[in-house]
N, C-alpha and C positions, 0 to 999 in steps of 0.2 A: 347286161349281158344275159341272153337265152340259155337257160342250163337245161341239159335233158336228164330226163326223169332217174337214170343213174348217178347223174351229178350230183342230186341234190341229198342222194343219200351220202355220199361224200361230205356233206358240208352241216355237220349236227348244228344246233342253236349256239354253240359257243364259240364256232370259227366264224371268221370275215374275209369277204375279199377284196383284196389291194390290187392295184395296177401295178404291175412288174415293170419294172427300171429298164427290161429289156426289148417292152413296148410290143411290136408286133407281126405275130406270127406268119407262116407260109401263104394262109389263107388270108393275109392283113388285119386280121382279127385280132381286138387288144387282149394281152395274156393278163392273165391275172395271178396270183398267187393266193395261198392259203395260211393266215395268218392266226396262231393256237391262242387264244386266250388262256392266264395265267389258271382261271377256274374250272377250266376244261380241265387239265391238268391233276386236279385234285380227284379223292378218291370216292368213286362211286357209294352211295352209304348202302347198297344191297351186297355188296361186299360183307365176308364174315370180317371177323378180325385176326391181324396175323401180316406176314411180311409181302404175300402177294396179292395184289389188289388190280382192277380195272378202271379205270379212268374215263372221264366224260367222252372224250375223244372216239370213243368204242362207233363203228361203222356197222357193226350186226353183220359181221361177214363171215361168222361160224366156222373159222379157222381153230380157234381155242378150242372151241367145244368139241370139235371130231380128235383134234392131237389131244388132249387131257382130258377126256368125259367124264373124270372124276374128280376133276376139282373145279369147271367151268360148266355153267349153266346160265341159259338165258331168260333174264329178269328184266319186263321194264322193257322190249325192244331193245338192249343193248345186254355184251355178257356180264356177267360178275366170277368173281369167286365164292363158290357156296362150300368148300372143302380147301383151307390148306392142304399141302401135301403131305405125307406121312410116310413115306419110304424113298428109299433114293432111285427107285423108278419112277414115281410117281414125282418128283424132283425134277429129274433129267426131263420126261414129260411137257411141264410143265415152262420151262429154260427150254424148250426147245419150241413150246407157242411162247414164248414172248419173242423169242428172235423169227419170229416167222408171222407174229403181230404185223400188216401192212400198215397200220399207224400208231405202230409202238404205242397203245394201248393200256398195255400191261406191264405194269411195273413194280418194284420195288420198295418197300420202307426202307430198307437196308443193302449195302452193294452184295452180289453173292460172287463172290470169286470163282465158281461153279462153272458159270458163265461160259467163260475162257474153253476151257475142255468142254463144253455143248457144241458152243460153235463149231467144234473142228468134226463135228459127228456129221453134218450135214456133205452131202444129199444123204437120206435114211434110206435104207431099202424097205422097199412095199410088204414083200414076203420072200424072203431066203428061201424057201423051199418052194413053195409056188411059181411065186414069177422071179427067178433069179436074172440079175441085171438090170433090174426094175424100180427105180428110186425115185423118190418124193424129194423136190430140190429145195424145198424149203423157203426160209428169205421172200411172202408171199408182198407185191407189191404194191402200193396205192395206188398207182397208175391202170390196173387190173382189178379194181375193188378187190381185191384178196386175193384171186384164183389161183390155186393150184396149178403145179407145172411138175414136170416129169423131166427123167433122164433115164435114154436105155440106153446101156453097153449091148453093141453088138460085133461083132467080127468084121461086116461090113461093111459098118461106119456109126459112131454113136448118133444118135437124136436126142435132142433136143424139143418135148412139147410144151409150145404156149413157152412164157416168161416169166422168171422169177426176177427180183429186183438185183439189179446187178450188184454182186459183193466178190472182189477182190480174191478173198477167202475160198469164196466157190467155186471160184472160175481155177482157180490152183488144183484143187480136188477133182476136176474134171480133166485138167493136165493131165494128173497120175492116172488119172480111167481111159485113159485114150483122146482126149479132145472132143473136140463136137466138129462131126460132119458135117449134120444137117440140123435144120432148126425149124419145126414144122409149127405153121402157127393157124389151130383150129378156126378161128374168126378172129371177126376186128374188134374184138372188147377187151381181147387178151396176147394185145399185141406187147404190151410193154415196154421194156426196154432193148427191143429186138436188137435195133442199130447198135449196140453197144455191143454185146451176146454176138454179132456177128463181126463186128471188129476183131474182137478183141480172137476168136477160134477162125475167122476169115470160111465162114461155114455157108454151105447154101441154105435160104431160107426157102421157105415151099409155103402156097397160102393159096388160095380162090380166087379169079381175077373179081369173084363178086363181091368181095372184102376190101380189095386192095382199095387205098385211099391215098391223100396228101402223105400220111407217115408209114405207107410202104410200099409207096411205086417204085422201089429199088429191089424188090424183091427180086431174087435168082430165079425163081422158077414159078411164074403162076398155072395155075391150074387152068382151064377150061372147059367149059361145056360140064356134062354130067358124068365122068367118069364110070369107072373106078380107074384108078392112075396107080404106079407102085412104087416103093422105095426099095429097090434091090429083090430079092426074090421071098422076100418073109412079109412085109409089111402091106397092107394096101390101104387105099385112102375110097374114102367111102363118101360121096356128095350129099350131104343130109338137110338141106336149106327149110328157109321156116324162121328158125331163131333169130339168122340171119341169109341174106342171101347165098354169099359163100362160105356157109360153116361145111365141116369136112372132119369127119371123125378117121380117128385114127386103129387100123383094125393090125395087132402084133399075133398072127396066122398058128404061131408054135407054140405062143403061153395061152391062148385065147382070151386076149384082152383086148379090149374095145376101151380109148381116149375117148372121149364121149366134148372135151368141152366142155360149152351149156346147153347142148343138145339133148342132153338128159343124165339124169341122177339119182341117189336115193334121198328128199326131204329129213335132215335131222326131226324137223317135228312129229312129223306122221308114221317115218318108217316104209315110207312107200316110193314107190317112183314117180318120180315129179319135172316139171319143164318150169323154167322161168315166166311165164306167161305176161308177168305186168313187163318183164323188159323185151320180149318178141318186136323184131323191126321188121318181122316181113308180113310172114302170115304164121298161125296157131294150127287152122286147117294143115297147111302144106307140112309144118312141123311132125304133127301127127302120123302125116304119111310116110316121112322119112324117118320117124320112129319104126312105123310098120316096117322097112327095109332090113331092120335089124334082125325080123326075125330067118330072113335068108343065112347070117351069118353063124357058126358054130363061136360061140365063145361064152368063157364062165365069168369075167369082170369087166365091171364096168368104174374106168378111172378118170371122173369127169374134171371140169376147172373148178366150177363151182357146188357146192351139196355134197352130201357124202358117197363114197366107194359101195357099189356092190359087191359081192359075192356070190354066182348062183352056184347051184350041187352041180348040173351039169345042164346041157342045152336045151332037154325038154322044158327043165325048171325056167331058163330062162327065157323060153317062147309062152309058155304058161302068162309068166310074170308080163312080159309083154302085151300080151291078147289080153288076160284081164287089167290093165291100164288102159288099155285103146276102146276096151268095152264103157268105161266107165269115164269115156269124154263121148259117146257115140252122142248122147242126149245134145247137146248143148254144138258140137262141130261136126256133125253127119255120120253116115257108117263108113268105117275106119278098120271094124274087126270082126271077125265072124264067129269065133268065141269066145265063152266068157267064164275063164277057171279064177280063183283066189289066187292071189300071187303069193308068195314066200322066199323068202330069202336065205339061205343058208349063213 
């Protein structure tokens, strides 16, 4: 079986794949499944010592490392624990990346009854006073390599961005917030377990006819052409292709937040703004230029699928930020920007 180049980070040296009993898929394609070897399982030795630990199994999906940057570091292309916890923020933290581990990764020496009362914190909110109604849904999926998904309360109609793994638990918590109206899914990488998410809230989904595939030609509402398109009168959808054909950032008009997807992000490593480049299915060039787009828009965050959150001070900082990233791909994918300031992040 042909895996693409994301699959195979999926599949570390100690998983195997089996043929599934359930034989073959939409496409007639034989399904495979993902089978953990007992030594995956065990405990990374870059790990400190102490009750939480990461395990072979680790994807490098840098979910740990942005929710607990104080006790997860990455060692070795995979994370570790380089800090137990030591306060019960830093506890809760921490129980709130393993349950949001896309392959339970991170584990325990010892059960923590803890647990129990984390779970029920989920979705988290981003920033109470910044962007009120703005929540991180947690439960990050393997079907998604990791990616981040979001939920706004709005007056009217919740959303839903991108997919978290479907949990029981969450979908209840969304009950009490008003339901999901709509379910907006940035590109085809981070579709996940949409069908389920839309069963179960019977929500319109919204996606780019350039994304849609075998596993969302059921979609409610596809997009076309080059927009911009809108969700009621606060929201607009932004056509930013490149990554992928029909990626489509998500712009929320009143908190100035920009859903980004994997259209772009802050690099945990660098600190800078970064685009996925080894996974791009379209074009790098094109990407570029629908980065440039951004800078027509007013807004101060940027809350992608993948990489971490930005923050800018305000609009100029974050055309700045932009123009010197665009400056400093001109070499290598053409001119893209016309100046060239230091970026900074607030």
């Amino acid at each position: 079986m042909a895996l693409t180049l994301r699959e195979t980070f999926l599949l570390p040296r100690y998983h195997n794949l089996v043929p599934s009993r359930s034989g073959r898929n939409e496409r007639n394609t034989v399904r495979y499944r993902i089978v953990v070897s007992a030594s995956a399982r065990k405990r990374r030795p870059q790990n400190v010592e102490g009750n939480f630990f990461v395990d072979h199994t680790c994807i490098d999906c840098d979910t740990c490392r942005w929710m607990a940057p104080d006790v997860f570091a990455r060692i070795g292309g995979m994370s570790a624990v380089t800090k137990q916890p030591a306060s019960k923020d830093e506890n809760i933290k921490t129980l709130q990346a393993l349950l949001s581990c896309p392959t339970n990764s991170i584990r325990t020496e010892k059960p923590m009854k803890e647990v129990v009362e984390v779970n029920k914190m989920f979705p988290l909110p981003i920033d109470e006073n910044a962007l009120p109604g703005v929540y991180h849904c947690g439960y990050h999926s393997n079907k998604t390599y990791g990616a981040t998904s979001y939920f706004i309360s709005h007056p009217e109609g919740n959303i839903m961005v991108d997919c978290p793994e479907y949990k029981e638990i969450l979908a209840r918590k969304f009950d009490m917030l008003g339901g999901i109206r709509y379910l907006f899914l940035t590109h085809k990488d981070d579709v996940g377990e949409h069908d389920k998410w839309a069963k179960r809230f019977n929500c319109e989904r919204i996606m780019h006819i350039g994304d849609v595939d075998y596993r969302t030609a059921d979609v409610e509402r596809k997009l076309h052409g080059d927009g911009p398109w809108n969700i009621g009168s606060d929201f607009e959808l932004v056509h930013t292709p490149g990554h992928t054909e029909g990626s489509v950032c998500l712009y929320y008009k009143p908190t100035k937040v920009l859903f980004t997807g994997d259209h772009l992000y802050k690099s945990g490593e660098t600190g800078e703004l970064d685009m996925a480049l080894i996974y791009n299915k379209q074009s790098v060039s094109l990407q570029l230029n629908s980065v440039k787009k951004l800078l027509d828009l007013d807004f101060n965050w940027i809350l992608p699928g993948h990489g971490r959150r930005v923050r800018f001070k305000d609009n100029h900082d974050k055309n700045a930020t932009i123009e010197a990233f665009l400056a400093s791909k001109e070499y290598l994918y053409g001119n893209v920007s016309t100046r060239n300031k230091e970026p900074s992040f607030a």
